[in-house]
N, C-alpha and C positions, 0 to 999 in steps of 0.2 A: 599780856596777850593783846595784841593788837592787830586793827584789819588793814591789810594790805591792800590798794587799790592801782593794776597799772593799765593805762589805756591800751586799748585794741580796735585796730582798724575796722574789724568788724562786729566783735562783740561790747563795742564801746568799752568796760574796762572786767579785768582778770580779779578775783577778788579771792582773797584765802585769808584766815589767821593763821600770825606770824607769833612766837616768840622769841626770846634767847638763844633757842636750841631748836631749828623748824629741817623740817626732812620733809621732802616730795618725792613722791613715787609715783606709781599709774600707768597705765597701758598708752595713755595719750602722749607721744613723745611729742607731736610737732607742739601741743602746749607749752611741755616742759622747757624745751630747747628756746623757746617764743619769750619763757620767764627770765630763763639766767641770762639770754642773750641780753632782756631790755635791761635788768638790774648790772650785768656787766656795763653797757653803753652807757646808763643815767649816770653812776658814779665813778667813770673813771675822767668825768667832764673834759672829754676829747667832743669836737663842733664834728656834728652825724654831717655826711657825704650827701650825697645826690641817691647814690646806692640806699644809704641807712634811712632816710627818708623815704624812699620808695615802698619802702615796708609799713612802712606809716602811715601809707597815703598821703605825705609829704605833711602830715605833722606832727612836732618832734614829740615822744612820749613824756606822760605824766607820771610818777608814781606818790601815789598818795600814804599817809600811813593815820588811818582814819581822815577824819576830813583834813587835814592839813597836808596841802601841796608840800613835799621834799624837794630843799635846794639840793641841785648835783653834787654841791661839797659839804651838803649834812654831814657822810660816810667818806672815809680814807675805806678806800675798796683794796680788798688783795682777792683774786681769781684765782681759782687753779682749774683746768679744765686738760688741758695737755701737757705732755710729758716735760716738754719746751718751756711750759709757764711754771713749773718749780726750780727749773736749772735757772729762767730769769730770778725768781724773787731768793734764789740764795747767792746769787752775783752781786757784784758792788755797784750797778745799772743804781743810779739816780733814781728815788722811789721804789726800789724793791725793799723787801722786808729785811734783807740783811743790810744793807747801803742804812735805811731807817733806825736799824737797832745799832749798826758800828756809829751810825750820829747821836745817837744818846749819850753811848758808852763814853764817846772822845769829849762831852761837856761833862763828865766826872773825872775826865784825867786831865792833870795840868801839864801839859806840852806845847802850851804855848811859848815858852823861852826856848823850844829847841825849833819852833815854828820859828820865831824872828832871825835865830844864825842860819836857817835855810834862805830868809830872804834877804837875810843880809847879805850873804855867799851868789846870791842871784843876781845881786846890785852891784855887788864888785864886780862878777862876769860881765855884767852889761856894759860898764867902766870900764874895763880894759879892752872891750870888743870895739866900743868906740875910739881908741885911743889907738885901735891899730888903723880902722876906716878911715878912707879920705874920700870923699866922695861931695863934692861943694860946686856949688854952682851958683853965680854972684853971693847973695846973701843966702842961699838956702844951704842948711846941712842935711846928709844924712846920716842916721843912726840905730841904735835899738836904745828900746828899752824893758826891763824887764816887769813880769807879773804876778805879784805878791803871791802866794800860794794861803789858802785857806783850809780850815781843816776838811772841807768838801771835797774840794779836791784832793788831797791828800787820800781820804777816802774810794772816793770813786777813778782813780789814775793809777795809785802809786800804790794799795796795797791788793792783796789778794788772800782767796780764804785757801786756809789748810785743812787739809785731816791727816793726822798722826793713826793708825791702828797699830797696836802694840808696837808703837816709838817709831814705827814706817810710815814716812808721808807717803800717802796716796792721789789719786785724782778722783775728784769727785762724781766720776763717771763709774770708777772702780764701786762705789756702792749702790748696795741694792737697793729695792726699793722701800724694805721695810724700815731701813736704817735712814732713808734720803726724806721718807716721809717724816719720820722718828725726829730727827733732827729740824726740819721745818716749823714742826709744832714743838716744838722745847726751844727752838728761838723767838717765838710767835708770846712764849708764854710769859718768855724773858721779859721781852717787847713792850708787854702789855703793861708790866709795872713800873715801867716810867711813864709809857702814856694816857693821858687823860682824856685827847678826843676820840668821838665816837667811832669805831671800827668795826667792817661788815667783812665777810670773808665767806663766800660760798666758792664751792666745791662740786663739782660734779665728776663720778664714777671715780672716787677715789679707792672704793671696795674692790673695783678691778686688778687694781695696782697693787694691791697690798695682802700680804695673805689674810684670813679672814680672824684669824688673834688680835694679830698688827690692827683691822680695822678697831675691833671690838677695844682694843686699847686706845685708840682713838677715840674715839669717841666720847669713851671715858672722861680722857684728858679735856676733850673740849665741854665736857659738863663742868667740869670742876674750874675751868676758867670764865665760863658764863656764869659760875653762883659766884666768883671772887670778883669776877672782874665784870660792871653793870651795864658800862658801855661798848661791851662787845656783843655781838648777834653772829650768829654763825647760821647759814643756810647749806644743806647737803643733798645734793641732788642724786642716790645712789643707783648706780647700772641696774640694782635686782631689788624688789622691796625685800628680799629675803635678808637680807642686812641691813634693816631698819633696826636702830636703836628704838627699845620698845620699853622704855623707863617709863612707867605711869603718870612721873611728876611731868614729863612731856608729852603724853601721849596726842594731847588734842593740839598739839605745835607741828603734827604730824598730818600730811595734805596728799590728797591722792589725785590724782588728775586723770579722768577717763572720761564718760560722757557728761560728766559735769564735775564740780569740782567742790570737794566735802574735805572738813577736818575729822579726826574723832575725837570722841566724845571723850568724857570724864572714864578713868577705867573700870572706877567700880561701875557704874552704870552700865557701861560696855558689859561687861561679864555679868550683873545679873539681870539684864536680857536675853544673854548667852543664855544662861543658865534656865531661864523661865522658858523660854524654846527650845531646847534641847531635847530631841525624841526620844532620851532612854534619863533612868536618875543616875549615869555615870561620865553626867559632862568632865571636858577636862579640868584640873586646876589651875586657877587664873593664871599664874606664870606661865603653864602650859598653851593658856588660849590666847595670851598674848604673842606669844613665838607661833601661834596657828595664823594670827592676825598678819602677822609680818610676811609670813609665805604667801598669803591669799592677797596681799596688799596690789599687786599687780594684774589682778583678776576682779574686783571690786569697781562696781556704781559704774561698768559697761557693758555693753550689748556684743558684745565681741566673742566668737565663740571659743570655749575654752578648750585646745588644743593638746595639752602638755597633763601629763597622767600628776593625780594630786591625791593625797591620803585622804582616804574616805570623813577621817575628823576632819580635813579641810575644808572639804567639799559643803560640808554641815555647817560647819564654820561661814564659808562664803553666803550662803543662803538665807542663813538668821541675819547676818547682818546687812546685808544686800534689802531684806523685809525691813530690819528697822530702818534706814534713810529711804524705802519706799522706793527700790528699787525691784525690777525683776531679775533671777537667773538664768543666766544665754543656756543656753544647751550646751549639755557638756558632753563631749566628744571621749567617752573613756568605759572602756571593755571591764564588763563584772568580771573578776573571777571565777569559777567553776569553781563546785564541791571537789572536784578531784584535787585540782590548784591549792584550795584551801587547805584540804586536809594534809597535801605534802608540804604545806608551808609548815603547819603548827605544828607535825608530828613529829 
């Protein structure tokens, strides 16, 4: 766990712990949108515009990770934020994630000797192209000649990706989303065991896209390539805190962003707080109050008033824990029940 530090025009700089597995949620969007924007711009080391400066107050962002200033190519960054940036990064585009993993793959296969009768085939063409041209003027000729192909190219030109579904090639438009994301991450995972430099990969609203299994499998998947794989870090920015991955061993990797900006705590200490506050002796079970934690996650540490009808354990939930970071509860905008109501619910 480590403190992330990025400047701010006006708040001089954003500060949260980060770890291997970090999720931000919170009511405060222009924040959130303010974080992945600057971690998008800091490492994909493209030189900020006139525009991207402007946001800056014309200077160019810091991010720190504890005291130590990050170079912009610490992190090989992969983005995903629109629909548009996974169709790039499973294209053969020069620096996306499939273009990256087919240049792995092509330095454990030897095709280099069917490399050289391409260029040799390219040499002859150029040879006979000249030998038809006449084109001379005192000493000068013209001519062609031609340009060796490398496995790069070969790569990003000359091939293209398939999908076979039961023995029928498809187009990779034809798949959904759960399959398109499914695929991203099991190339991603390939990926990662040949690579050795450090890789960041934040995501935002990928929970929209996908149905909420597909998520919860996800995520999975990306726990188990942070405990194998050390130099990966993964940041998820989700549409709802209701899809917070709420695994204990990450809980405090977990960031809320509303009128200020808090990790959580340790889980046991989380719950028996919970539990020492709790107005009746039938608080929930921690697995329970962890999945109450993830609901209320977008109503937490703001003054914002609570609009949107919430299970009364929530409501309890947000309260105790709003009191331990010493925070107050906004007024909550939400109709009791009637005896009558109740009694034709439970009967």
């Amino acid at each position: 766990m480590k403190q992330i530090k990025i400047s701010h025009p006006v708040n001089e700089y954003i500060t949260f712990n980060s770890g291997s597995f970090t999720q931000i949620v919170g009511n405060n969007k222009e924040i959130k949108d303010y974080i992945f924007r600057s971690i998008n711009w800091y490492f994909t080391g493209k030189k900020y515009s006139e525009i991207d400066l402007s946001l800056f107050q014309q200077k160019e962002p810091e991010i720190r990770e504890g005291d130590v200033l990050l170079s912009r190519s610490d992190y090989h960054l992969i983005s995903l934020q629109y629909s548009g940036d996974l169709i790039e990064q499973m294209s053969y585009k020069k620096g996306s994630l499939a273009y990256e993993y087919l240049k792995e793959i092509s330095e454990n296969v030897d095709f280099m000797s069917e490399l050289e009768k391409i260029n040799h085939s390219l040499t002859r063409i150029a040879t006979l192209l000249n030998q038809k041209m006449n084109i001379k003027n005192n000493h000068l000729v013209y001519g062609v000649d031609n340009i060796d192909l490398t496995s790069q190219h070969i790569i990003s030109k000359y091939l293209l990706p398939t999908y076979l579904f039961e023995n029928l090639s498809i187009s990779y438009e034809m798949l959904n989303n759960d399959l398109s994301y499914q695929l991203f991450f099991d190339m991603l995972e390939s990926y990662l065991s040949f690579k050795t430099g450090k890789l960041l990969l934040i995501c935002q609203g990928v929970d929209s896209k996908v149905s909420f299994r597909n998520y919860q499998e996800i995520c999975q998947q990306i726990k188990r390539m942070c405990q194998k794989f050390p130099y990966f870090k993964v940041i998820l920015f989700p549409s709802s805190s209701a899809y917070t991955d709420m695994d204990p061993k990450y809980l405090e990797s977990v960031v809320v962003v509303a009128d200020a900006i808090e990790n959580f705590f340790e889980a046991d200490f989380m719950y028996e707080r919970y539990k020492r506050n709790y107005p009746t002796n039938y608080p929930m079970s921690q697995n329970e109050f962890l999945h109450s934690l993830a609901r209320i996650g977008d109503n937490l540490f703001s003054s914002k008033e609570i609009i949107e009808s919430m299970a009364f354990q929530d409501l309890i939930s947000l309260k105790i824990i709003n009191q331990l970071y010493h925070y107050s509860t906004p007024k909550i905008n939400q109709m009791m029940p009637s005896k009558m109501e109740l009694a034709y619910l439970f009967s």
